[in-house]
C-alpha positions, 0 to 999 in steps of 0.5 A, a space after each residue: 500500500 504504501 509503495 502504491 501511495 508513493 507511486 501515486 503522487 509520482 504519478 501526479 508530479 509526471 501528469 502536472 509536469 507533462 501539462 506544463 511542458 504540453 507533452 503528450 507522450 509524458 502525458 500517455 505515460 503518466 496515464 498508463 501508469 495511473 491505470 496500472 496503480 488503479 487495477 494494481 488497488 483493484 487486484 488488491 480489494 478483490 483479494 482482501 475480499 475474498 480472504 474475508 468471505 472466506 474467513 469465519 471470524 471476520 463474517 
């Protein structure tokens, strides 16, 4: 989680910096890399999910 946090914010700096410089190609990368991070959480919540539905204790 917290390397995703990390990620995230460099995320942020690239995308303000790519729209700044009006540069596409920086701009197309920084997207990328959002979608990897969101599908990365999603991955995660799918699986912290599952471990719960299948954990008696947790309900």
């Amino acid at each position: 989680m917290g390397t995703t946090a990390f990620g995230a914010l460099g995320v942020i700096k690239q995308v303000k910096k790519a729209r700044t410089e009006h540069d596409t190609l920086k701009l197309v990368d920084a997207v990328v890399s959002a979608a990897a991070i969101v599908t990365g959480l999603a991955i995660l919540y799918r699986e912290l999910k599952r471990l719960g539905d299948d954990d008696v204790l947790l309900g």
